[in-house]
Residue frames as a rotation matrix with the C-alpha (Angstrom) as fourth column:
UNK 1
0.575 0.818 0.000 0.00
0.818 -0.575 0.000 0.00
0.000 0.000 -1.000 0.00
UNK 2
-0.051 -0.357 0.933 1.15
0.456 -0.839 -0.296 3.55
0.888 0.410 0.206 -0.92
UNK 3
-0.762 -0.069 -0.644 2.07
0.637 -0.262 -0.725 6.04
-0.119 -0.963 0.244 2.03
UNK 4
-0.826 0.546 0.136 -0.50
-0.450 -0.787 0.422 8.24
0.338 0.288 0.896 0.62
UNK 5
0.324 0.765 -0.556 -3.51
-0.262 0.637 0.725 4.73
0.909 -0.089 0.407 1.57
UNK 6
-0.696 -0.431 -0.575 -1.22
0.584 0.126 -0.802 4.14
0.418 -0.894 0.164 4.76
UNK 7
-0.964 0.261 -0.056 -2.40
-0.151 -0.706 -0.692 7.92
-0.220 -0.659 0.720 5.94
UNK 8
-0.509 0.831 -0.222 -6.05
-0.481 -0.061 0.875 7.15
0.713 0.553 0.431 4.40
UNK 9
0.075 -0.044 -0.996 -6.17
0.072 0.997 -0.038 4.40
0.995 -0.069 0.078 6.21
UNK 10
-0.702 -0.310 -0.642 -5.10
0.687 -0.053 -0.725 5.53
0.190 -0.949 0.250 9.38
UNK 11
-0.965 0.212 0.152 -7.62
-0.243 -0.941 -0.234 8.20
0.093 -0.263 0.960 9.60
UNK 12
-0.221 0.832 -0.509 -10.84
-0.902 0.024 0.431 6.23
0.371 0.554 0.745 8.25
UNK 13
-0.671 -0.008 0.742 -11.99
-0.131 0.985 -0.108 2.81
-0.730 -0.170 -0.662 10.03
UNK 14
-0.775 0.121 0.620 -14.78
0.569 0.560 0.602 2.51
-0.274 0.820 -0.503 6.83
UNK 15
-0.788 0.455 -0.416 -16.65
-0.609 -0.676 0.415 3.84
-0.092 0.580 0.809 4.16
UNK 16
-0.343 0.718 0.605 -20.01
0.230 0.689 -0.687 2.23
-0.911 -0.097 -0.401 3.98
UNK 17
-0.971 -0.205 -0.125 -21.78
-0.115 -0.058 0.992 1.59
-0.210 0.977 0.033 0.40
UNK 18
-0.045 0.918 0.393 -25.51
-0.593 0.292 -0.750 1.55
-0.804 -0.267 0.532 0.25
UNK 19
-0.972 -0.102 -0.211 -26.27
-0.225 0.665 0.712 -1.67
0.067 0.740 -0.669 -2.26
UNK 20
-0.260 0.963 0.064 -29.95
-0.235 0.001 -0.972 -1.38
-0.937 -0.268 0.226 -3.12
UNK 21
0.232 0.191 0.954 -29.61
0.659 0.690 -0.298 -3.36
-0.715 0.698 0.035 -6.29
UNK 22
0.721 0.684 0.107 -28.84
0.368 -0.248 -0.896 -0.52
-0.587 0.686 -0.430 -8.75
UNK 23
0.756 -0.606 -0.248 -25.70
-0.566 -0.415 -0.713 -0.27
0.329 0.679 -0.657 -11.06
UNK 24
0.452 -0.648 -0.614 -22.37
0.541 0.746 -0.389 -1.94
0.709 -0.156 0.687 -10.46
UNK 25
0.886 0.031 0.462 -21.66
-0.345 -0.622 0.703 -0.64
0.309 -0.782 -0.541 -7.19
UNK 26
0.743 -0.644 -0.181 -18.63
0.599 0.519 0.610 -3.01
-0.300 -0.562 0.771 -6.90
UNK 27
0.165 -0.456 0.874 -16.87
0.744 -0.524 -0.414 -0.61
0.647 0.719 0.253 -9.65
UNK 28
0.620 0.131 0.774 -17.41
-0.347 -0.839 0.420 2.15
0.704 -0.529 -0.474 -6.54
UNK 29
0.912 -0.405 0.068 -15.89
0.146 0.474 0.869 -0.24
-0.384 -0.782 0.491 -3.91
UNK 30
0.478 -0.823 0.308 -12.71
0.876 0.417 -0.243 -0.78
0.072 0.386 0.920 -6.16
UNK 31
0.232 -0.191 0.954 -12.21
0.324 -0.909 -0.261 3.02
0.917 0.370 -0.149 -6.87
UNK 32
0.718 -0.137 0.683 -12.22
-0.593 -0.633 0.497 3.68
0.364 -0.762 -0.536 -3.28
UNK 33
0.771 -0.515 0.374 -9.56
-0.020 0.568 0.822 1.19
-0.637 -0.641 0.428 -2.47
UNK 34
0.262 -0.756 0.600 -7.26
0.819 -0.156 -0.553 2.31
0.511 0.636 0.578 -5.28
UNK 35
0.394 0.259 0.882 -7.58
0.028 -0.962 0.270 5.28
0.919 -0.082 -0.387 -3.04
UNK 36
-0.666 -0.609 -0.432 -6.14
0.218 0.395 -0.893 3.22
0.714 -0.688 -0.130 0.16
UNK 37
-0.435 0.502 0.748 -9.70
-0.874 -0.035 -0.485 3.62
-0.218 -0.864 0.454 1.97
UNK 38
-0.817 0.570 0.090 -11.88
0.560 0.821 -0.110 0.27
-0.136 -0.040 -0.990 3.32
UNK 39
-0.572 0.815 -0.088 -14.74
-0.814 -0.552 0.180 0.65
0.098 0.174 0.980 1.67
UNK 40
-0.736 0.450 0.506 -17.82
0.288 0.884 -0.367 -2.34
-0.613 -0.124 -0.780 2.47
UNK 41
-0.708 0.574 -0.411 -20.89
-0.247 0.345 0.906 -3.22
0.662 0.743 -0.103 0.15
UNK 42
-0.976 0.214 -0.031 -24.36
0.145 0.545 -0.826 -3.25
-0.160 -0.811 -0.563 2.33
UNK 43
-0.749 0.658 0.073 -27.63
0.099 0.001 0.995 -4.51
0.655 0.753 -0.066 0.93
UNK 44
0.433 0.891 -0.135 -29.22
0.569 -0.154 0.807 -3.55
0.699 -0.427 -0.574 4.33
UNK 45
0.229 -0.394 0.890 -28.87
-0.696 -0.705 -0.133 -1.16
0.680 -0.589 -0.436 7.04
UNK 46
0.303 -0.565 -0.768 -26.35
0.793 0.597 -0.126 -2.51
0.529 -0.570 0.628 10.09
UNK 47
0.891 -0.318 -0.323 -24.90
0.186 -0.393 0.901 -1.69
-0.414 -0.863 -0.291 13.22
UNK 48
-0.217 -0.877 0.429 -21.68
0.811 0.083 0.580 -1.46
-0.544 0.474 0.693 10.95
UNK 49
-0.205 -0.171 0.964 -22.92
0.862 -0.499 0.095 0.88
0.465 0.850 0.249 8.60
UNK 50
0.764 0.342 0.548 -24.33
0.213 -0.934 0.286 2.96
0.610 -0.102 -0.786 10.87
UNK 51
0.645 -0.678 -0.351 -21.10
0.257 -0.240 0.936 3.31
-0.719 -0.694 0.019 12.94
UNK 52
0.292 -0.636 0.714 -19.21
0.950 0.105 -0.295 4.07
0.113 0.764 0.635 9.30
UNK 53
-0.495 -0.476 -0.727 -17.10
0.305 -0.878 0.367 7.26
-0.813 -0.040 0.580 9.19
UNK 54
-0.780 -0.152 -0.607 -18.69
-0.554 -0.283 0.783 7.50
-0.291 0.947 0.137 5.30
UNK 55
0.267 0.747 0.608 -21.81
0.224 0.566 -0.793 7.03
-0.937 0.348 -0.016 3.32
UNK 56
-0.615 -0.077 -0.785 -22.19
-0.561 -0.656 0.504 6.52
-0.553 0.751 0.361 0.20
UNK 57
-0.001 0.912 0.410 -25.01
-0.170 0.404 -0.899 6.54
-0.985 -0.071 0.155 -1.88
UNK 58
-0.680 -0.670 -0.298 -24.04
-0.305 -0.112 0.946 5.49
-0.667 0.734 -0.128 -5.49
UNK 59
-0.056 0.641 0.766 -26.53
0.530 0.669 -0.521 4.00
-0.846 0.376 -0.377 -8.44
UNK 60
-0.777 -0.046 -0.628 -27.68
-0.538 -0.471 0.699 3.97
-0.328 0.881 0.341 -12.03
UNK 61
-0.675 0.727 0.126 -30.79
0.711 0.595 0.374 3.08
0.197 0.343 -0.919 -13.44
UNK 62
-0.264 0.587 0.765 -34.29
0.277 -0.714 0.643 4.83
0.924 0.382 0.026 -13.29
UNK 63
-0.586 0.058 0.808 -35.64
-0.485 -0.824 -0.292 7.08
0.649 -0.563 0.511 -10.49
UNK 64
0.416 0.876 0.244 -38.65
-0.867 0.301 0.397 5.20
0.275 -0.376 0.885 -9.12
UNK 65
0.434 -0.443 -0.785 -36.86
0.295 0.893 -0.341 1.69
0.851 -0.083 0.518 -8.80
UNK 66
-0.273 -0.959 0.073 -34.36
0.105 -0.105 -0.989 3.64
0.956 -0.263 0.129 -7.44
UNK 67
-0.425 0.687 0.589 -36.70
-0.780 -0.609 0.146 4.89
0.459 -0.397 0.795 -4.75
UNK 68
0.542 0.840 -0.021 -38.43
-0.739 0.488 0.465 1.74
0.401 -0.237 0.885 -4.30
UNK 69
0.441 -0.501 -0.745 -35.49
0.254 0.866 -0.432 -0.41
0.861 0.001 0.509 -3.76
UNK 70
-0.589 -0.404 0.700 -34.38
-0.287 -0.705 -0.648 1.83
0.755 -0.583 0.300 -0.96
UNK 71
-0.118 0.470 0.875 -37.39
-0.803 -0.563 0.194 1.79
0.584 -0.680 0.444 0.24
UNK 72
0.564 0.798 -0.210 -37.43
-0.739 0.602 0.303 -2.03
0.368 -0.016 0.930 0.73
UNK 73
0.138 -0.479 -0.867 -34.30
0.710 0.658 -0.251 -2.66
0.691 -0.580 0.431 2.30
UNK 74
0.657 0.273 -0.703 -35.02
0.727 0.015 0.686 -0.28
0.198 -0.962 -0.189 4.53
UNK 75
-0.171 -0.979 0.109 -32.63
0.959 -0.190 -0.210 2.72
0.226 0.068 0.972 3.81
UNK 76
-0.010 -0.033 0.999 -34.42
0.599 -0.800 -0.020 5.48
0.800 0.599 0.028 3.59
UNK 77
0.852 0.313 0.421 -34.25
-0.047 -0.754 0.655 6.57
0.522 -0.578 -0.627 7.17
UNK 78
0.390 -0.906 -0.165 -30.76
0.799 0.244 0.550 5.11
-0.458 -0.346 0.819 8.05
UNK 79
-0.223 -0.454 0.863 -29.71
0.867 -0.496 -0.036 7.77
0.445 0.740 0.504 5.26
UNK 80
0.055 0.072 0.996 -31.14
0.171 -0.983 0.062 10.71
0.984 0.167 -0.066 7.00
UNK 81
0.998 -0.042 -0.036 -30.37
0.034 -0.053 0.998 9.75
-0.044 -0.998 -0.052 10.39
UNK 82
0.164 -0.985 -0.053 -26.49
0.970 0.152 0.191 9.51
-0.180 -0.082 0.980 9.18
UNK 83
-0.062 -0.307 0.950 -26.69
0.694 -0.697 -0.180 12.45
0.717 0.648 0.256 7.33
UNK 84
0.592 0.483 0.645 -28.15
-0.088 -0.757 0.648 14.20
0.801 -0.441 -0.406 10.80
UNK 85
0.796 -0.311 -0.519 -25.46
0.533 -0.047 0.845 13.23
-0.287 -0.949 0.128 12.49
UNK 86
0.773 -0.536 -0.340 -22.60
-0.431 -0.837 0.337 15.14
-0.466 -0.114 -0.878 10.32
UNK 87
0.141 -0.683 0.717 -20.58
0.112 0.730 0.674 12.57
-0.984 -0.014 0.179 9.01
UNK 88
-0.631 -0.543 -0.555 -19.78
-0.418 -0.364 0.832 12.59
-0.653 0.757 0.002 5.35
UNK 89
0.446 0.853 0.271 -22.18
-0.266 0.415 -0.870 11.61
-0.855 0.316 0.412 2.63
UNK 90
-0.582 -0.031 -0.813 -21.41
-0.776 -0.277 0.566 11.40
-0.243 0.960 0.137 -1.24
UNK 91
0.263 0.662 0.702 -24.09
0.366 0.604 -0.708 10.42
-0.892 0.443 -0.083 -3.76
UNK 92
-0.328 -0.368 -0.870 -23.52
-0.377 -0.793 0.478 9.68
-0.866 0.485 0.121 -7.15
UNK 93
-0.816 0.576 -0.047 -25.38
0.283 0.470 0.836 9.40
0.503 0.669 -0.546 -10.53
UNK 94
0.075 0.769 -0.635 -28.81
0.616 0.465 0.636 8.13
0.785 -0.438 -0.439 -9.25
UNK 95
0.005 -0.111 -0.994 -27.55
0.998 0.056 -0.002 8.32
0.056 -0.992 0.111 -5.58
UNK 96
-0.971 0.116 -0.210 -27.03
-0.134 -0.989 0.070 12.84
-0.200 0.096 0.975 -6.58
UNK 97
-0.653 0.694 0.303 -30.84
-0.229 -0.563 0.794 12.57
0.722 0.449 0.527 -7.75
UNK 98
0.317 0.872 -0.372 -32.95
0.518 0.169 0.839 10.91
0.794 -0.459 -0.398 -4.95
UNK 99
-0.608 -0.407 -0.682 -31.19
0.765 -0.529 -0.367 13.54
-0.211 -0.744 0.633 -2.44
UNK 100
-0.802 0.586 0.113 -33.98
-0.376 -0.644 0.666 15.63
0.463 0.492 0.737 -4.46
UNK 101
-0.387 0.898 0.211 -37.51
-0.826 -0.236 -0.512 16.10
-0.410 -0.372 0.833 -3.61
UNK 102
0.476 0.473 0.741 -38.70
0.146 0.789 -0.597 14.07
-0.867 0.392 0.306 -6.77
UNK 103
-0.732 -0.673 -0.103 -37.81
-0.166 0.029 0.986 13.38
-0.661 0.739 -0.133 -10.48
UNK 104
0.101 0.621 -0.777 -39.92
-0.972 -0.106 -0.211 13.75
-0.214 0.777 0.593 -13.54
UNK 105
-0.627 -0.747 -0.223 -38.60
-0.765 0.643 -0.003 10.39
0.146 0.168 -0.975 -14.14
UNK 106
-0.845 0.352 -0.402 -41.03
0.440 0.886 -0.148 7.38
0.304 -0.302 -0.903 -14.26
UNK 107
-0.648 0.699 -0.302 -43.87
0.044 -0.362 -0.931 10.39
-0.760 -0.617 0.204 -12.73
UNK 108
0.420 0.752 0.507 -47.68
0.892 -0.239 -0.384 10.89
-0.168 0.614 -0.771 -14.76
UNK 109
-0.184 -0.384 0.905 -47.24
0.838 -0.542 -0.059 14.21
0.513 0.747 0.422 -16.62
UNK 110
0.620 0.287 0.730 -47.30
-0.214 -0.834 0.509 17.18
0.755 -0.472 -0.455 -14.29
UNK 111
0.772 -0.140 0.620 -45.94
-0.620 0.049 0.783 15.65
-0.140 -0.989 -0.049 -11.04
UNK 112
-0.037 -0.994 -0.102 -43.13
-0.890 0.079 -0.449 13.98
0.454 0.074 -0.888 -9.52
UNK 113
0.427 -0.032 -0.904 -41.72
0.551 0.802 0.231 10.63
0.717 -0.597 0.360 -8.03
UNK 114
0.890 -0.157 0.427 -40.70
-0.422 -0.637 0.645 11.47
0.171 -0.755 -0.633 -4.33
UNK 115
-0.064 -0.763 -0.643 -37.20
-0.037 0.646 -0.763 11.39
0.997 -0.025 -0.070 -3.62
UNK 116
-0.103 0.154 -0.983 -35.59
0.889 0.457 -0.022 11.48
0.445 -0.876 -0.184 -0.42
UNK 117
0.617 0.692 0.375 -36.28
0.444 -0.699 0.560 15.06
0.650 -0.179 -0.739 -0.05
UNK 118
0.339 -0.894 -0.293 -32.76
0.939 0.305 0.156 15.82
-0.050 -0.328 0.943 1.41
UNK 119
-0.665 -0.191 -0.722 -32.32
0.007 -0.968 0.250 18.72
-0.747 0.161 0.645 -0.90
UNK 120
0.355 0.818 -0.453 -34.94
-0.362 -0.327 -0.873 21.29
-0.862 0.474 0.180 -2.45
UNK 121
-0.385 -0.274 -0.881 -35.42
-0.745 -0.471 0.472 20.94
-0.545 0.838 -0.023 -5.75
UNK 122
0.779 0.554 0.294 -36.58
-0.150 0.620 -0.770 18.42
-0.608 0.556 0.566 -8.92
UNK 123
-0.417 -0.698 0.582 -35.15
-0.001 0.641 0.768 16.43
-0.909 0.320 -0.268 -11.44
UNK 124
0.322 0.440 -0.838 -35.33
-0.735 -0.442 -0.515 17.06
-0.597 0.782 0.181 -14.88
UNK 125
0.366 -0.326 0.872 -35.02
0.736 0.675 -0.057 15.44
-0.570 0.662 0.487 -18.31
UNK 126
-0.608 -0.782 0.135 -32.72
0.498 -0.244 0.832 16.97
-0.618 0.574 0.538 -21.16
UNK 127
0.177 0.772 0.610 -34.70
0.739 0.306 -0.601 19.00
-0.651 0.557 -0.516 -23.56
UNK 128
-0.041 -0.597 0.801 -33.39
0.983 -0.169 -0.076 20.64
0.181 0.784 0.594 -26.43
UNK 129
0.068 0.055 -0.996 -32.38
0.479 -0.877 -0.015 24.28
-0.875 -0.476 -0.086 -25.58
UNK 130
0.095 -0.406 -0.909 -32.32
-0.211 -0.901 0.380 27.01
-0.973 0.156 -0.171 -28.44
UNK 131
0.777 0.305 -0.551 -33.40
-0.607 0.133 -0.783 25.09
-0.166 0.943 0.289 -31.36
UNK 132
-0.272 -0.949 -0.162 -29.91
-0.961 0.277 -0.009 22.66
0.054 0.153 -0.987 -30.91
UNK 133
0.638 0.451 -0.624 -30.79
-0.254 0.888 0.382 19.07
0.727 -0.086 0.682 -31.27
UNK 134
-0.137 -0.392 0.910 -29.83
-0.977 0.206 -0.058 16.74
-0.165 -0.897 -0.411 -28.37
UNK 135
0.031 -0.657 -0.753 -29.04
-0.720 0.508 -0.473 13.90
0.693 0.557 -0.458 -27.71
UNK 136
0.116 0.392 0.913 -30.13
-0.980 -0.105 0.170 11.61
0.162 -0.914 0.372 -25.02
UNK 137
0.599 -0.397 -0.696 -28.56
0.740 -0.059 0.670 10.09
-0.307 -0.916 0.258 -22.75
UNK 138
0.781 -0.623 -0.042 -26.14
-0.514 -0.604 -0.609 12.97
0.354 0.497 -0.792 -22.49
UNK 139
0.949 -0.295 0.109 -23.07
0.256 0.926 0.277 9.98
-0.183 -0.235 0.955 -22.25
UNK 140
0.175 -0.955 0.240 -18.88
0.947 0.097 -0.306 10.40
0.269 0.281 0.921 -22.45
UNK 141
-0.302 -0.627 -0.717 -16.69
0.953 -0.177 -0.247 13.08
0.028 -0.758 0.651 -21.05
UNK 142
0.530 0.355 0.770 -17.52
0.360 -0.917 0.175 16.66
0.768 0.184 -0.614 -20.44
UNK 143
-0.601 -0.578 0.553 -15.75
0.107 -0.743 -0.660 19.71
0.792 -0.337 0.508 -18.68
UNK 144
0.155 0.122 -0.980 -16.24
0.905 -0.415 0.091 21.06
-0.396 -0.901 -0.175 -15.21
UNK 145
-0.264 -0.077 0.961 -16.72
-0.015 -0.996 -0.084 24.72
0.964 -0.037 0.262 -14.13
UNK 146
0.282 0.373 -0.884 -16.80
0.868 0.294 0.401 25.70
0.409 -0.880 -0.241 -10.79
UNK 147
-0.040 -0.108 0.993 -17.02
-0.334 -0.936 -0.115 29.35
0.942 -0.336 0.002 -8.12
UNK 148
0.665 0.244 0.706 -16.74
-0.620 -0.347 0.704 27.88
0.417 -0.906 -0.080 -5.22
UNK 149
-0.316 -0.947 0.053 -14.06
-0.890 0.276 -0.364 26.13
0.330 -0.162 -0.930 -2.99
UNK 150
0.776 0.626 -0.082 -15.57
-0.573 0.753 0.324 22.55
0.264 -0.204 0.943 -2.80
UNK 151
0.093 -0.815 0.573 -13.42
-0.864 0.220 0.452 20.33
-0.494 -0.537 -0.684 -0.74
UNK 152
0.590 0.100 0.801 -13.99
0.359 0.856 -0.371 17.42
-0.723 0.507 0.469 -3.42
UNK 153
0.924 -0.181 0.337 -12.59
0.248 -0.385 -0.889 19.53
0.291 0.905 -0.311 -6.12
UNK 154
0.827 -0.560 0.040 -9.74
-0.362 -0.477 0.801 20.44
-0.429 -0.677 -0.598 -4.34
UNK 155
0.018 -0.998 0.060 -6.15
-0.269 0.053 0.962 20.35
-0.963 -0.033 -0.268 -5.58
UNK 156
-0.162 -0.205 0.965 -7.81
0.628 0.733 0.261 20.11
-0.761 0.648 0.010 -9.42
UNK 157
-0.921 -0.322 -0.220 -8.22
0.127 -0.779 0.614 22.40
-0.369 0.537 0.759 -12.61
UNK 158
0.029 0.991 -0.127 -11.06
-0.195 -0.119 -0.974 23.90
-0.980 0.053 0.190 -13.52
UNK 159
0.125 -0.156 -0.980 -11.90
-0.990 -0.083 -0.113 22.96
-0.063 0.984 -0.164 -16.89
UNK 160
-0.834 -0.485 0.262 -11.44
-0.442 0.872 0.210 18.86
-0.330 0.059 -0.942 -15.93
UNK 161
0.104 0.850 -0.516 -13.59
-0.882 0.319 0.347 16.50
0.459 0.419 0.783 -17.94
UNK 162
-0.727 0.014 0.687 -15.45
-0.660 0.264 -0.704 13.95
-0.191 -0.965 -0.182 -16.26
UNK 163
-0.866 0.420 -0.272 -17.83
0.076 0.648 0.758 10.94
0.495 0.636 -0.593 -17.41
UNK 164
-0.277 0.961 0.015 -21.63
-0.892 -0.251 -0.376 11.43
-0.357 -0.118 0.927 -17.71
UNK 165
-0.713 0.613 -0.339 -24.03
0.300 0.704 0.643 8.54
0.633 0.357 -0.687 -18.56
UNK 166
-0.769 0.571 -0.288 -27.67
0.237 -0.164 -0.958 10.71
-0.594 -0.804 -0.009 -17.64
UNK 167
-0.501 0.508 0.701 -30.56
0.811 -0.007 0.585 11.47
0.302 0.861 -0.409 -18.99
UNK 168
0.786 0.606 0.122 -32.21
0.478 -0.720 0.503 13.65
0.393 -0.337 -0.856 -16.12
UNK 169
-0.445 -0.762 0.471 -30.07
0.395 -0.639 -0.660 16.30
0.804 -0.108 0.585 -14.53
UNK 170
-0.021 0.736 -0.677 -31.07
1.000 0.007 -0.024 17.96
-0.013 -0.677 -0.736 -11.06
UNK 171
0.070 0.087 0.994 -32.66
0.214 -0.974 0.070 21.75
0.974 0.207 -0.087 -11.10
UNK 172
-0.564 0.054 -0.824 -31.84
0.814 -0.131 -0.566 22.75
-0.138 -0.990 0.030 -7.25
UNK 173
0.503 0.836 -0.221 -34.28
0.823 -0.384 0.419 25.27
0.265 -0.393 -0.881 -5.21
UNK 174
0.404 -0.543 -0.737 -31.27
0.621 -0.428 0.656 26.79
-0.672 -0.723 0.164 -4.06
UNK 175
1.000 -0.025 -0.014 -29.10
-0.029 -0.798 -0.602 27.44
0.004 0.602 -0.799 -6.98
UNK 176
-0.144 -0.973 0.183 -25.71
-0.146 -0.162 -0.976 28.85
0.979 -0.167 -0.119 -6.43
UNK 177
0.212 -0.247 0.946 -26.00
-0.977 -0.061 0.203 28.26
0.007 -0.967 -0.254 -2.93
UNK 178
0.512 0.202 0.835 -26.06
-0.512 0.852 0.109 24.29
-0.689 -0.483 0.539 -3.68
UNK 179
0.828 -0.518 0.216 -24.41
0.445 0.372 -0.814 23.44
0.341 0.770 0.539 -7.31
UNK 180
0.297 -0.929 -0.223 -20.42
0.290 -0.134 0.947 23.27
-0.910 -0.346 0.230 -6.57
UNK 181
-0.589 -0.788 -0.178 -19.80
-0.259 -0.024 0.966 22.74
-0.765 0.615 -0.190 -10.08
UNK 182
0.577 0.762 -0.294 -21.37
-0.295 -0.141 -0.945 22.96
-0.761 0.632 0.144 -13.67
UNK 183
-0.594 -0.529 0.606 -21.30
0.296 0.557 0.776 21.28
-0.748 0.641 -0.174 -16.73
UNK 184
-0.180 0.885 -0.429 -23.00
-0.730 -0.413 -0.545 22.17
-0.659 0.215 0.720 -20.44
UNK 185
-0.898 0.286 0.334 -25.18
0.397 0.854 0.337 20.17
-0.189 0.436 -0.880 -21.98
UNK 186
0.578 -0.495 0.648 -25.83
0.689 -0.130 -0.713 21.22
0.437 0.859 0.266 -25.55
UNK 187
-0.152 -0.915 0.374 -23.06
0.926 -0.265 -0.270 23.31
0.346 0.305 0.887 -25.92
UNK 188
-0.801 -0.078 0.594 -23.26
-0.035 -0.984 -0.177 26.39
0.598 -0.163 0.785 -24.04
UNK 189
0.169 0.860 0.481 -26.26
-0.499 -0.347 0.794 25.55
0.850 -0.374 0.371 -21.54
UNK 190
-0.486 -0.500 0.717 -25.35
-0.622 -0.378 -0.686 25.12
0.613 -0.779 -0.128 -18.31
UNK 191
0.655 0.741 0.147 -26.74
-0.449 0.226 0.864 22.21
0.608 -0.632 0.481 -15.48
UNK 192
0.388 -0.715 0.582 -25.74
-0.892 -0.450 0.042 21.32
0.232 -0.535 -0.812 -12.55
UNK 193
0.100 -0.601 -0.793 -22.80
-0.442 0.687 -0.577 18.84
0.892 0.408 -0.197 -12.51
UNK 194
-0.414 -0.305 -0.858 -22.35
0.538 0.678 -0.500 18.37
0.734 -0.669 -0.116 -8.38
UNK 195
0.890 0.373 0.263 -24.01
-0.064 -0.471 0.880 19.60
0.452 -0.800 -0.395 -5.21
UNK 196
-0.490 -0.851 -0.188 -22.38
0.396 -0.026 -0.918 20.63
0.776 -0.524 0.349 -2.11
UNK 197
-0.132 0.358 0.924 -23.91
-0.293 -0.905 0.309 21.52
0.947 -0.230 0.224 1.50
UNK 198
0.616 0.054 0.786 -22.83
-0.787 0.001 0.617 21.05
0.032 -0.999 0.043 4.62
UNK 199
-0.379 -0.486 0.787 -21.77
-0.391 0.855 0.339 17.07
-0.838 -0.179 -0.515 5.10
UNK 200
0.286 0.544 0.789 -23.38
0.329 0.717 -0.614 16.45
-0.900 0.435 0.026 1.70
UNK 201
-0.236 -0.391 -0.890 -21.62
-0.818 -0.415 0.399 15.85
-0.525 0.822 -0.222 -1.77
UNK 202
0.239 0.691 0.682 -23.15
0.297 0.617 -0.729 14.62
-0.925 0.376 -0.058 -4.66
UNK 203
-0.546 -0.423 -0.723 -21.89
-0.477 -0.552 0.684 14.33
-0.689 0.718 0.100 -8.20
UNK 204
0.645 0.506 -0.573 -24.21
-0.755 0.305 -0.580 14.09
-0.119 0.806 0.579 -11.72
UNK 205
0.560 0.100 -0.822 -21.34
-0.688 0.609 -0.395 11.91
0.462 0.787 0.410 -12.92
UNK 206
0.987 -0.038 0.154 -19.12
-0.078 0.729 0.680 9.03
-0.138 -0.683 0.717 -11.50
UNK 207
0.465 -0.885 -0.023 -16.10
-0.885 -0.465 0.003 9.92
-0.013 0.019 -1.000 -10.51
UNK 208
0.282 -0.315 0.906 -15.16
-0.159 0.916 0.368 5.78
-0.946 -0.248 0.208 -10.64
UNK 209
0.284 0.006 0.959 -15.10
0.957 0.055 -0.284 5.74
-0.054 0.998 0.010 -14.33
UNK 210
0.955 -0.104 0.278 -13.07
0.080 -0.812 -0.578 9.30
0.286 0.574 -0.767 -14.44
UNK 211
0.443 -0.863 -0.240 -9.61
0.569 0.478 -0.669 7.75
0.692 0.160 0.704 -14.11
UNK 212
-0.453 -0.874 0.178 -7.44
0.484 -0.408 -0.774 10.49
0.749 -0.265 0.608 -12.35
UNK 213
-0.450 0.629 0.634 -9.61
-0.602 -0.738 0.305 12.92
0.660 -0.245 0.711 -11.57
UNK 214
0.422 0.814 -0.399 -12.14
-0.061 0.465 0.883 10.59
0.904 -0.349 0.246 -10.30
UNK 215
0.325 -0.412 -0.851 -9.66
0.614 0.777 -0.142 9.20
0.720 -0.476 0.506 -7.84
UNK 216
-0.675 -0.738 0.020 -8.44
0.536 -0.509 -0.674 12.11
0.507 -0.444 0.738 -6.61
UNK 217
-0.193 0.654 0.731 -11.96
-0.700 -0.614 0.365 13.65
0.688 -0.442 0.576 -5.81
UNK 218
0.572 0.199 -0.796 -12.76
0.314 0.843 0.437 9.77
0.758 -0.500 0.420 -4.07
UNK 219
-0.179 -0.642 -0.746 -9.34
0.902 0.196 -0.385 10.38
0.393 -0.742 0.544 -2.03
UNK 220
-0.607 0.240 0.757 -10.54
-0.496 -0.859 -0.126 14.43
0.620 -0.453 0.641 -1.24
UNK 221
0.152 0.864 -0.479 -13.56
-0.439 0.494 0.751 12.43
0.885 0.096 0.455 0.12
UNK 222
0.394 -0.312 -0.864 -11.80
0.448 0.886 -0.116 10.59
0.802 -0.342 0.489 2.29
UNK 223
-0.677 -0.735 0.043 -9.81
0.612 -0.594 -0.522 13.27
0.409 -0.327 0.852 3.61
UNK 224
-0.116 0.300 0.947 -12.76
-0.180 -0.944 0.277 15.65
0.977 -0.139 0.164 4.02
């Protein structure tokens, strides 16, 4: 192990993983141990997870499921009882949209699926902006932008590109007070790429599958 996973290590007894059935979540586990933190895989709340130094809430697939599988192994209040105690969070993909109220996703036309209602706001789908066709999923790398001093972002350039695979994008209530960092999608429209507030980070895309970068926001993570 690297002296850089030594000090990881020494700081972190584990990162819990919520595993509620939705994307390859082992692909998260690895990343964080390339990173020199123990990271564990749990398809139900435990006296382990809830003693973890670290959640994370990771997934890929549609909104409702996502929702519903939660709700049936029991997560959805372990998640906001960790989050109320202060510890670290990070959700990503999926795991950045049910921290929303709800998500057009999978909802009757007007209304929403409920998320977990964590942070204000809704989920959207892509829809052409300015007469530009689009493309949906919006899928493969894309630039950051960022105005604030997110401790995930730390020690990287603005302007790094990062892997997307989405179709819906969250619209926070807040705004600038809650998006860390922006991405565009078409070409010149702006949405928001990661959240930040308080003990909660949450990124649109998966930093596991963004080689360097990725690894290095995982190991901020760790560190925060």
């Amino acid at each position: 192990m690297s002296a850089v996973g030594r000090a990881v290590m020494g700081s972190i007894s584990m990162i819990a993983i919520v595993d509620y059935g939705m994307g390859n979540l082992r692909s998260v586990q690895k990343a964080f141990e390339q990173v020199g933190a123990a990271a564990k895989l749990f398809a139900a709340p435990t006296a382990e997870s809830r003693d973890a130094d670290r959640l994370v809430l990771p997934g890929v697939g549609a909104f409702g499921d996502g929702m519903a599988n939660l709700q049936q192994r029991g997560w959805v209040e372990p998640i906001r009882q960790f989050i109320a105690t202060g510890r670290p969070v990070l959700g990503i993909c999926l795991g950045l949209q049910l921290l929303f109220d709800g998500s057009e996703e999978d909802a009757p036309q007007g209304g929403l699926v409920p998320g977990l209602g964590i942070l204000r706001g809704s989920v959207r789908r892509f829809r052409p902006q300015h007469g530009q066709r689009l493309k949906v999923p919006h899928m493969g790398w894309n630039n950051l932008t960022w105005r604030r001093d997110d401790p995930l972002l730390r020690s990287l350039d603005q302007g790094v590109a990062v892997y997307f695979v989405h179709s819906y994008f969250a619209l926070p209530s807040e705004g600038d007070v809650l998006t860390s960092a922006t991405a565009q999608y078409p070409q010149g429209v702006p949405f928001c790429a990661s959240v930040w507030r308080d003990n909660i980070w949450a990124t649109q895309f998966h930093p596991e599958k963004s080689q360097r970068v990725g690894l290095k926001m995982l190991e901020n993570f760790t560190r925060i």
